[in-house]
C-alpha positions in Angstrom: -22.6 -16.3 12.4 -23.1 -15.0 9.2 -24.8 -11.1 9.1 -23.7 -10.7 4.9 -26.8 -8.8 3.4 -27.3 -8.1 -0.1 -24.4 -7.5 -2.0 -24.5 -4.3 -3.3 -25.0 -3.9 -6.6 -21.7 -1.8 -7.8 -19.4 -4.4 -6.1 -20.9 -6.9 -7.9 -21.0 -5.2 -11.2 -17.4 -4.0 -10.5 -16.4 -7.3 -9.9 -17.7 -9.2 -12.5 -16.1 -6.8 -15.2 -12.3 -7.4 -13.3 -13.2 -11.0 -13.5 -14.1 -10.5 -17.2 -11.1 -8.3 -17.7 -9.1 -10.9 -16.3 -10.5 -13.9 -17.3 -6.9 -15.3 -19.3 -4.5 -13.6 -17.2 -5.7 -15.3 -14.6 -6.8 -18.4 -15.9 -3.1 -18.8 -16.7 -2.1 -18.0 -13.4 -4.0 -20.7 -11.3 -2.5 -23.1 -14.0 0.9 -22.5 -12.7 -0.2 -22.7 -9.8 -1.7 -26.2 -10.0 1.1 -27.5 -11.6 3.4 -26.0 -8.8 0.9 -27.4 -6.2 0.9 -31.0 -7.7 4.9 -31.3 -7.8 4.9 -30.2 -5.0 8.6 -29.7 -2.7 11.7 -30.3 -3.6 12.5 -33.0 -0.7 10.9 -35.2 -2.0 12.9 -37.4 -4.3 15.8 -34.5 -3.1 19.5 -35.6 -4.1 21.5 -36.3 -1.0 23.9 -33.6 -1.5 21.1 -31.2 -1.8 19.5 -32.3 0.9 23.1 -32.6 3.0 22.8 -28.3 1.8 19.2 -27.5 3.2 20.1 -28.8 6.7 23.6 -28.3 7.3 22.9 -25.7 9.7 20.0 -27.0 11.5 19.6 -29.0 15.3 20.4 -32.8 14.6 16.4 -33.4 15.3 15.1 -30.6 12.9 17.7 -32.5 10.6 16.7 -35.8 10.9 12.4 -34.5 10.9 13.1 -32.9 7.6 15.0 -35.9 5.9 12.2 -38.0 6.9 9.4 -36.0 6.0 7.9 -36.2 9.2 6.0 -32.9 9.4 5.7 -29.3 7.3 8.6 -27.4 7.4 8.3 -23.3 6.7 10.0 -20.4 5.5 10.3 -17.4 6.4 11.1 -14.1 4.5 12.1 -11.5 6.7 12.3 -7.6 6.0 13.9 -7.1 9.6 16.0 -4.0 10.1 16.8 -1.8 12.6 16.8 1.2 10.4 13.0 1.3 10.2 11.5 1.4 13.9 8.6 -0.6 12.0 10.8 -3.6 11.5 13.4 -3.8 14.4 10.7 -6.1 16.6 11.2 -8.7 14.1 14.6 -9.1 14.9 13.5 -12.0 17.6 11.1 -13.4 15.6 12.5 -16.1 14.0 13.1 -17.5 17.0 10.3 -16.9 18.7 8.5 -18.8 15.7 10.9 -21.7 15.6 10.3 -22.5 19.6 6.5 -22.3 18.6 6.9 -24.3 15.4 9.1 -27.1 17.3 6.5 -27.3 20.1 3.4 -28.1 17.6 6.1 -30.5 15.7 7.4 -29.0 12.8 10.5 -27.0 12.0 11.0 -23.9 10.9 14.0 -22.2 8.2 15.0 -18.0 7.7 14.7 -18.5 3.4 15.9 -15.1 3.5 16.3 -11.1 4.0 14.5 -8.9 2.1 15.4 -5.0 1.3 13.1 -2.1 3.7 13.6 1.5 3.4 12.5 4.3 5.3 10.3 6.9 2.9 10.3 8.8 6.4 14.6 9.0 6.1 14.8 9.3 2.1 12.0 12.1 1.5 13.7 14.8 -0.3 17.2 13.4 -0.9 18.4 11.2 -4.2 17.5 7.8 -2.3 14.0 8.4 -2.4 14.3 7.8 -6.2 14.6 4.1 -5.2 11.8 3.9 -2.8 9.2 2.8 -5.4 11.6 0.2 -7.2 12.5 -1.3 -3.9 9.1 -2.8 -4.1 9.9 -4.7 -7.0 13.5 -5.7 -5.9 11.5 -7.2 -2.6 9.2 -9.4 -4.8 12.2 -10.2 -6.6 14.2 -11.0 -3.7 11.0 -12.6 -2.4 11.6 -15.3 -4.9 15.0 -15.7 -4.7 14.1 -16.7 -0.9 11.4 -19.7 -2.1 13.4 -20.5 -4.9 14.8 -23.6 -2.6 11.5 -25.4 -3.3 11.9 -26.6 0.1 9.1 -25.4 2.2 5.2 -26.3 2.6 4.4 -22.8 4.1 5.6 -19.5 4.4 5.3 -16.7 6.7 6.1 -12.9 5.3 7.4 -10.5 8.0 6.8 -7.0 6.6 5.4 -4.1 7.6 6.0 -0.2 5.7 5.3 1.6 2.4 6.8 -1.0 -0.5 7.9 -3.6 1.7 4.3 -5.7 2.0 3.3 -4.9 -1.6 6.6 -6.1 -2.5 6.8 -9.3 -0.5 2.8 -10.1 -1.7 3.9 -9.5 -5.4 6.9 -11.8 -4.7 5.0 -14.8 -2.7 1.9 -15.2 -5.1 5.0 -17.0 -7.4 5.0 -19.6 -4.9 0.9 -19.1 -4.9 0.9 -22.8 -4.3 1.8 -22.8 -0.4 0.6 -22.2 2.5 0.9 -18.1 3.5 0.5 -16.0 6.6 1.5 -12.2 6.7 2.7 -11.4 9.9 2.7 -8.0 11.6 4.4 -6.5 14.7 2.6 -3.5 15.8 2.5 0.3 15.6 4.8 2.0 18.3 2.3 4.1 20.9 1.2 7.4 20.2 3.6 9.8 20.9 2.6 13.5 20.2 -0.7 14.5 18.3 -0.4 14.7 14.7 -1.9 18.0 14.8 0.7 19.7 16.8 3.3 17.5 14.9 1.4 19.3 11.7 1.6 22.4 12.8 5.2 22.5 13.6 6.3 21.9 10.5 4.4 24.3 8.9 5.8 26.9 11.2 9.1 25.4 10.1 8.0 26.2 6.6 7.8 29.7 7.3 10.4 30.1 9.3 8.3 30.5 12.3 10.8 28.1 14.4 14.2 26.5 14.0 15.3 23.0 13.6 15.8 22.1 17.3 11.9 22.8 17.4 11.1 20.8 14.5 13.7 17.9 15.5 12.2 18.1 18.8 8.4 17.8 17.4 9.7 15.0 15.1 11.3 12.6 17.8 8.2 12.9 19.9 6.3 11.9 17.0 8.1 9.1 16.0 10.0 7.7 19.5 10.3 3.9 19.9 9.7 0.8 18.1 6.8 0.1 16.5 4.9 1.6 12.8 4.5 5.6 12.8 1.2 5.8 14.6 -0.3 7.8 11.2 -2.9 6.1 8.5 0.0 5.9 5.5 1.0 3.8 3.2 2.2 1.3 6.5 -0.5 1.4 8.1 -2.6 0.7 4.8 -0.8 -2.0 4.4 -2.0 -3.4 7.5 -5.3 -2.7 6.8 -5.1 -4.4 3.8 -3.5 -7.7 4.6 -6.3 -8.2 7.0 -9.4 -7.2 4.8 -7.8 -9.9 2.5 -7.5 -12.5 5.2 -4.1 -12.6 4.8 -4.0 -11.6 8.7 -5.0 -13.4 11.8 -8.4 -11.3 12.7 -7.0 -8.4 14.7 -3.5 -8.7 14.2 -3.4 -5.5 12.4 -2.7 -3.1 15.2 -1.8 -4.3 18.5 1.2 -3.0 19.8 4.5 -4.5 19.7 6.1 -6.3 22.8 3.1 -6.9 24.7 1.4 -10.6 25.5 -1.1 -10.6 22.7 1.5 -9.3 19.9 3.2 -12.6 20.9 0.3 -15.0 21.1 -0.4 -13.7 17.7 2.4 -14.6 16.1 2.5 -18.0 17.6 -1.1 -18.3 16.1 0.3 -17.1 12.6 2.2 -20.4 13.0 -0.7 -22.4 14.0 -2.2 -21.5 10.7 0.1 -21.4 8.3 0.7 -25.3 9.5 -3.1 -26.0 9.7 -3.2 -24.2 5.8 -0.4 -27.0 4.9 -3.1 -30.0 4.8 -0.8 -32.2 6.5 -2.0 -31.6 10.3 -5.9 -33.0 9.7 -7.4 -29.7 8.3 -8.1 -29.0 4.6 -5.4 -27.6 2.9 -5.9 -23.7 1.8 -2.7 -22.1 -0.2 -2.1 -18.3 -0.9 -3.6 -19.0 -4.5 -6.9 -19.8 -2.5 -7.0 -16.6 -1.2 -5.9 -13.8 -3.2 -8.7 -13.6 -5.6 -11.0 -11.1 -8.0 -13.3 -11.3 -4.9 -10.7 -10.5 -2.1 -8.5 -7.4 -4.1 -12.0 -5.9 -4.3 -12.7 -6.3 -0.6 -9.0 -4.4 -1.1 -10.3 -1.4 -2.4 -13.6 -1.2 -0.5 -11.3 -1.4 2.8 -9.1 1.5 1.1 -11.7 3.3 0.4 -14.0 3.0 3.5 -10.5 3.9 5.6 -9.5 6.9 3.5 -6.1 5.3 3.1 -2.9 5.6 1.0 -2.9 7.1 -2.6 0.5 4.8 -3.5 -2.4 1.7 -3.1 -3.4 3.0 -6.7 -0.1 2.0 -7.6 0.5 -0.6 -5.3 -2.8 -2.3 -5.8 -2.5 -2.6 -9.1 0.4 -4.1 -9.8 -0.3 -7.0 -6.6 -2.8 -8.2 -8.3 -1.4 -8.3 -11.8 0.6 -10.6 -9.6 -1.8 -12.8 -9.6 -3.6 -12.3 -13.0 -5.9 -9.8 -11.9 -6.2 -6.7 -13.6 -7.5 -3.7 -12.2 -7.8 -0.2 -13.0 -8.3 3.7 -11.5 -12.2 2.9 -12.6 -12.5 -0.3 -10.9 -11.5 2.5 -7.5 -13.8 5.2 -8.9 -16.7 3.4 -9.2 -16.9 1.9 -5.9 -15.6 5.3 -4.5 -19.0 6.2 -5.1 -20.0 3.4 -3.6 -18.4 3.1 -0.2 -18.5 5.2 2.7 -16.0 6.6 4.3 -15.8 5.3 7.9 -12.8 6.2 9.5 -11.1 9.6 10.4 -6.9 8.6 10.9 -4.9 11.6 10.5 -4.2 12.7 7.8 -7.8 12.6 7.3 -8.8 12.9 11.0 -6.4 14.0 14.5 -6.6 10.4 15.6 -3.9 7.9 14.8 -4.4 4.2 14.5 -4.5 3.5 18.6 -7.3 5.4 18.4 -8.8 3.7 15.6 -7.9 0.0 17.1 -9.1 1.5 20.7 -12.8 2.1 18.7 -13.3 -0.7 17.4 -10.4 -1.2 14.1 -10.9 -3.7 11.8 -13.3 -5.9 13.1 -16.1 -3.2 13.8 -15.2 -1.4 10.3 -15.5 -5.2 8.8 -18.6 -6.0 10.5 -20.2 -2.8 9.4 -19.1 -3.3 6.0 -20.4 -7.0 5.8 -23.7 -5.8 7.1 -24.6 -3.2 4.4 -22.8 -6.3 1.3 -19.6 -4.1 0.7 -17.5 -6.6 1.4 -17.8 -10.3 -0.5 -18.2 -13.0 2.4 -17.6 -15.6 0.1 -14.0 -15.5 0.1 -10.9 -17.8 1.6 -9.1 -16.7 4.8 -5.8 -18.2 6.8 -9.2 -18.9 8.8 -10.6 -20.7 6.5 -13.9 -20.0 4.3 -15.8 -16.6 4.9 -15.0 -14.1 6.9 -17.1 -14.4 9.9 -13.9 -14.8 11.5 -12.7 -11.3 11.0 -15.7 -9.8 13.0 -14.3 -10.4 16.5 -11.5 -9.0 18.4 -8.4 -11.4 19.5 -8.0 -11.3 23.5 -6.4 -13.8 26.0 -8.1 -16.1 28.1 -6.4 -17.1 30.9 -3.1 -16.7 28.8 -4.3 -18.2 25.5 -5.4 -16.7 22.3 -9.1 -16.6 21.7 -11.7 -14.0 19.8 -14.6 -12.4 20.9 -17.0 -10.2 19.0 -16.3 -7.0 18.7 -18.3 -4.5 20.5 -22.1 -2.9 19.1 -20.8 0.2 18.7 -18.0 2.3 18.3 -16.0 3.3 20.9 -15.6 6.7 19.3 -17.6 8.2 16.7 -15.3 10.7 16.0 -12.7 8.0 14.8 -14.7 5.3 13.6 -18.4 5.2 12.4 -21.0 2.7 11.6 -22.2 2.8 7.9 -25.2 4.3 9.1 -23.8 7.4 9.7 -20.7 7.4 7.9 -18.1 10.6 7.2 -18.8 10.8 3.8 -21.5 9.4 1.8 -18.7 8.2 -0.5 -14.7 6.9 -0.5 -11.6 9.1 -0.3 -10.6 8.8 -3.6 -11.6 10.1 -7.2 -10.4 9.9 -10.2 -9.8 12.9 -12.7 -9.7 12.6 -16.0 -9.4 15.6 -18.9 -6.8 17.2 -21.4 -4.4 16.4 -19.1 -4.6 12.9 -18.7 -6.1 10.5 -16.2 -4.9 11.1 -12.3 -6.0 10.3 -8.8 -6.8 12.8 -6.0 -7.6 12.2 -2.0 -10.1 14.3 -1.4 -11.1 12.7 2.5 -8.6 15.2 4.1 -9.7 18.1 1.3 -12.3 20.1 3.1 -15.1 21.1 0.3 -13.9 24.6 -0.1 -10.9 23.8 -1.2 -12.2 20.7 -3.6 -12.5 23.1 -6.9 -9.0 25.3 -7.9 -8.7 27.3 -10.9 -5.8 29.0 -11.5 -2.7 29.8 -13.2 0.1 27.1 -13.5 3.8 27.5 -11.8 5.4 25.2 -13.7 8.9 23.1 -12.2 10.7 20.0 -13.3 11.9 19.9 -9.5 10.3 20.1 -6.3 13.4 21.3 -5.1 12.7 24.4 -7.4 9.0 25.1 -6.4 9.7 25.2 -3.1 12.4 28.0 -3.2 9.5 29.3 -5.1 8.1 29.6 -1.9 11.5 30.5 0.4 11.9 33.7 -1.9 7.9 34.4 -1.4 7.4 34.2 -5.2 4.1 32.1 -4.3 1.6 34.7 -2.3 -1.3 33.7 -5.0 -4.1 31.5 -6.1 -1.8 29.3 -7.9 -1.6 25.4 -9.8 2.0 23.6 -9.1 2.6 21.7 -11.8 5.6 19.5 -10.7 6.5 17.4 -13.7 9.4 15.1 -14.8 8.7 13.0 -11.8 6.9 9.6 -13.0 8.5 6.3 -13.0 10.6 6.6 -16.4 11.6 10.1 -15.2 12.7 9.6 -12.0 11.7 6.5 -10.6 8.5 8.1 -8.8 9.3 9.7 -5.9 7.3 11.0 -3.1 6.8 14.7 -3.1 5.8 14.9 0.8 8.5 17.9 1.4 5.8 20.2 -0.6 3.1 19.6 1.6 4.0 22.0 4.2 4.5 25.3 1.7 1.6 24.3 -0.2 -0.7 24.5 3.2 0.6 27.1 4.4 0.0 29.2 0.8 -3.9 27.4 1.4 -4.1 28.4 4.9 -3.3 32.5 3.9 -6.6 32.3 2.1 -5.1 31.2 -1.9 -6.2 29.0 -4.0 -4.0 26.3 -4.2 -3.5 22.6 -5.9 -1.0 20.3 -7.0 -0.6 18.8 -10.5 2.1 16.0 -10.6 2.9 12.6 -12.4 4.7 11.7 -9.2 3.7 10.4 -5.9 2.6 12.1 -2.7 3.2 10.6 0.4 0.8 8.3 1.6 0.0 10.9 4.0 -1.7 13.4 2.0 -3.3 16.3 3.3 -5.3 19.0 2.7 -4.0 20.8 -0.3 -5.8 18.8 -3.4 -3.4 17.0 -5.7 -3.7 15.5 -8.7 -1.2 12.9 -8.8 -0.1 9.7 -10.7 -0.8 11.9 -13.7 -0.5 9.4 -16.4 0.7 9.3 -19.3 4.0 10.8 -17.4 6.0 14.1 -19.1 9.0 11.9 -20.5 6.3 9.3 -22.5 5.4 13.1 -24.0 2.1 13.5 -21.7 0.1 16.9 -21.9 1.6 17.7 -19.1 4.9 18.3 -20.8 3.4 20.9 -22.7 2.3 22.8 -19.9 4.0 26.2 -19.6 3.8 29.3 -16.8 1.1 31.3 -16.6 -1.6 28.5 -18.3 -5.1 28.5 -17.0 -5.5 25.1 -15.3 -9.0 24.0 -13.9 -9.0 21.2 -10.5 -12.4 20.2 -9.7 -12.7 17.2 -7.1 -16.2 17.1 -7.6 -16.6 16.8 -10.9 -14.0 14.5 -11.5 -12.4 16.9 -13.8 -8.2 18.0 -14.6 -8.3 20.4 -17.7 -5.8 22.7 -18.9 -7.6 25.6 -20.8 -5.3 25.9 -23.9 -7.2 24.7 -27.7 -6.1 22.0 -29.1 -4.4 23.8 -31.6 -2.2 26.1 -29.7 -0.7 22.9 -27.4 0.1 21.1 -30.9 2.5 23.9 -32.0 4.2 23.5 -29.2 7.6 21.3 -29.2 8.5 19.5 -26.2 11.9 20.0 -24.8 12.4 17.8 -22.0 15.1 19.0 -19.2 18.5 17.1 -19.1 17.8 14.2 -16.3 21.2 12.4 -16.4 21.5 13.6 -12.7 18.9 10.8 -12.0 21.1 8.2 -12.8 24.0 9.2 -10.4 24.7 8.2 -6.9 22.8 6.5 -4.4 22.6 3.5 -6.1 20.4 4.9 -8.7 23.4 3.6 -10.9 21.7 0.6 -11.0 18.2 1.2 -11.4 18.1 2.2 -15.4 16.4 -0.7 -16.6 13.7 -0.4 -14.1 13.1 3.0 -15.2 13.6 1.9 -18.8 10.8 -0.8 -18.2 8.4 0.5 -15.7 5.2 0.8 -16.7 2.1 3.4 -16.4 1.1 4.6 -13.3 -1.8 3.2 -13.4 -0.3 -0.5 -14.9 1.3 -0.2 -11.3 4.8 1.5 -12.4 6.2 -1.7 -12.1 8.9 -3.0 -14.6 7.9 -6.8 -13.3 3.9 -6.4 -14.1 1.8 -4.7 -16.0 1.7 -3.1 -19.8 -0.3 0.6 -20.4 -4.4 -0.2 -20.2 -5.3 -1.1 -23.3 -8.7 0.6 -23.3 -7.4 3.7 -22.0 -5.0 4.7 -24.7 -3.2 8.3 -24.0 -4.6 10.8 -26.6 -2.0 12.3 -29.0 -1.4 16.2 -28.3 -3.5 17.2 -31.9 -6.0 15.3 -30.5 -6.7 17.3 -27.2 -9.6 19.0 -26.9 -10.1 22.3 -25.5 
């Protein structure tokens, strides 16, 4: 079955001009790739004390199958933990994977742990200053794991917030092998995220205590499993099955139940089927992750509503693989893409709901159908992605796909592109005096898509929201919480201002956030301009911000302008706070270079990939307009 129509016209001009863009970055790219692929392992030709070191550990027969070659053997890179309820169902899955693996005749190593924090534990505190450079320690650590040249295929067990970007950035070094990512399932919904919202709002205003909040919290978040909310996790999810980096369906099926398991045993199946060496034509993670596929990436994004970090995150994955992409590449098809989903934050729902109407396969058949989504792409399936149109079930106790149903199961979740949410995608890009920024505007009713007003200015989110404690807020107002970009600070979420900052919106104010930090992949309904690049410490506009400054937020228009001349900004000097604090405890200790070397926000903040755009150069202060 193929039901691809006419590709529409801005993915394909979006496309071509990332393929253009990218055209010796990623040339360069595939050519270590190829040579990778044509050495191939390291057992073959392996010294005998080497080889004596890969297998001390193993069964006598997985010992003497690897010495002789016999059949593929694969890695896996585990972020298990039992600190993030996301990840503590991996904690049998190595074996689980190694029964499956022996029973189709090939054998199976752990090539290592990988770092996973909890954004959910850290938000607020001095930890979450290492949340975004943990993705970059897990692609690092990533490597360190293949660096035994030892395996034909991989599988990656990762679920939350830097985790998967951190364990794609890390495997698309070993591009050459054979790769599935493999999920494990949000937890079941617990209480609404509605009354979980509201709670903490009253909380906010001192309405109710912490028992009441703790209590709201735990039956929010209660067993193992992903937080049933469309985050940064969840995106991830999304995304790794857009890409084909999934088994169709994978995404969102619960965890300890019969068809979790049957999909990971068929995560197995094809990453040996991928290998070449078990009759089928061999397809590698190089194969896959394409031009073609990141923009299926965005379009998914988009079409979903889903995290704001993905503009970071995005970025820098595929300048993993030589692909480079920018905040106009997501603009353009913004305008392009419907939005289909409604997943709290955008919607009450969480993602049971949106699996229960339909998930990915419905949202992928509709996008197919109307050619916003390439079809022409590589899958652990294989070519296309006719595949990713059905729904996996089991058949008298074995894994099979079915198509997924006509219609959606509820409208109110998930739509056809027929009669979408929103003509357009959840995200837009401002631009202005300020600098270039990103803003989710699917959870932003349109009343509340156009702010202007006067600038409180902070260096701390710590300090606007006692701010708000001491009621110094009740007004139409513009938070400008700066000092918080990657050099600063390492680029933590501000999620703990979301609450304050709705409540302020919900008394009838005026209200938006200005930042060059991050907001949580859950953010709500208060606009905010965030990722604000260039960042106050490279000496962006922002840092010349000051109390009382006219600031104009309009969604719509695409538009972030501070209403000071040109003039009046360059006589003012620049005197940035003392931020030594961020280099003390928690570890941060040993995060300087990464802060040192991180790049842009919209280069991916990363101090592995990525330089500032070259054709978006930051305008000097004289050279603001009014």
């Amino acid at each position: 079955m193929n039901i691809m129509s006419n590709l529409n016209p801005v993915l394909d001009r979006v496309t071509r001009r990332i393929t253009e863009r990218s055209a010796a970055s990623r040339a360069e790219y595939l050519a270590a790739m190829a040579a990778q692929r044509k050495s191939g392992t390291q057992r073959t030709g392996m010294g005998c004390a080497n080889m004596a070191h890969t297998t001390a550990a193993l069964p006598l027969a997985d010992k003497l199958q690897i010495h002789a070659e016999r059949a593929p053997h694969i890695g896996i890179v585990t972020a298990y933990n039992d600190m993030l309820s996301a990840h503590q169902p991996y904690e049998t899955y190595p074996q689980k994977i190694r029964d499956h693996a022996h029973r189709l005749g090939a054998t199976v190593q752990v090539a290592g742990g990988v770092p996973a924090m909890c954004d959910g534990i850290t938000q607020g505190a001095a930890g979450m200053e290492l949340s975004l450079f943990s993705r970059d320690v897990i692609a690092l650590s990533t490597a360190v794991a293949l660096s035994h040249n030892v395996f034909d295929a991989a599988l990656f067990l990762g679920i939350c917030d830097k985790i998967v970007p951190g364990l794609f950035m890390g495997s698309l070094q070993f591009g050459h092998l054979s790769a599935v990512f493999v999920p494990a399932g949000p937890m079941t919904s617990g209480l609404s995220n509605d009354a979980k919202a509201k709670v903490r709002q009253q909380y906010a205003q001192g309405l109710v205590g912490r028992d009441a909040l703790l209590e709201s919290e735990s039956q929010a978040y209660h067993s193992p499993g992903t937080c049933t909310f469309y985050g940064t996790a969840n995106s991830n999810q999304m995304l790794m099955e857009i890409m084909g980096l999934h088994l169709p369906g994978a995404s969102f099926v619960n965890p300890g139940t019969p068809l979790r398991d049957a999909l990971t045993r068929g995560a197995v199946k094809r990453a040996l089927a991928n290998t070449g060496r078990t009759g089928e034509p061999a397809l590698c993670l190089a194969d896959i992750v394409t031009e073609k596929s990141l923009v299926n990436a965005i379009v998914g994004l988009l079409a979903t509503g889903g995290s704001t970090n993905h503009t970071l995150h995005l970025v820098a994955m595929a300048r993993a693989a030589g692909v480079l992409i920018d905040w106009d590449d997501f603009a353009e098809l913004s305008h392009a893409v419907p939005l289909l989903a409604r997943v709290y934050p955008n919607g009450s729902a969480d993602v049971n709901h949106f699996h229960a109407a339909g998930g990915m396969g419905f949202l992928m058949k509709e996008l197919l159908g109307a050619g916003l989504l390439h079809a022409d792409v590589n899958t652990v399936m294989g070519p296309g992605l006719d595949a990713y149109v059905r729904e996996p079930w089991l058949d008298n106790g074995q894994l099979a796909w079915r198509p997924v149903p006509e219609r959606s199961g509820d409208t109110a979740v998930l739509r056809p592109v027929s009669d979408p949410f929103s003509a357009d995608g959840g995200l837009r890009l401002l631009q202005g005096n300020l600098g270039r920024s990103v803003v989710k505007v699917s959870a932003v009713k349109p009343e509340h898509r156009v702010v202007r007003a006067q600038a409180v200015v902070v260096s701390d989110q710590q300090d606007l929201l006692a701010l708000f404690n001491e009621g110094k807020l009740e007004r139409d107002l513009v938070a400008v919480v700066r000092y918080q970009g990657p050099r600063a600070n390492g680029m933590p979420e501000l999620h703990k201002l979301t609450p304050p900052l709705a409540v302020l919106q919900d008394k009838g104010f005026k209200v938006a956030l200005v930042t060059d930090g991050r907001m949580s992949g859950a953010s709500g309904k208060v606009p905010a301009a965030i990722h604000l690049t260039p960042e106050a410490l490279s000496n962006g506009p922002i840092a010349h911000v000051r109390d009382g400054d006219w600031i104009t937020l309009d969604c719509e228009r695409g538009v972030l302008e501070l209403e000071v001349d040109a003039r009046t900004l360059a006589r003012r000097r620049i005197s940035h706070p003392d931020l030594s604090a961020n280099g003390h405890g928690s570890g941060r200790e040993l995060f300087g270079l990464f802060r040192q070397q991180a790049s842009a926000a919209e280069a991916g903040a990363s101090p592995l990939f990525g330089a500032p755009p070259a054709h978006h150069p930051a305008a000097p202060v004289e050279a603001l307009s009014s």
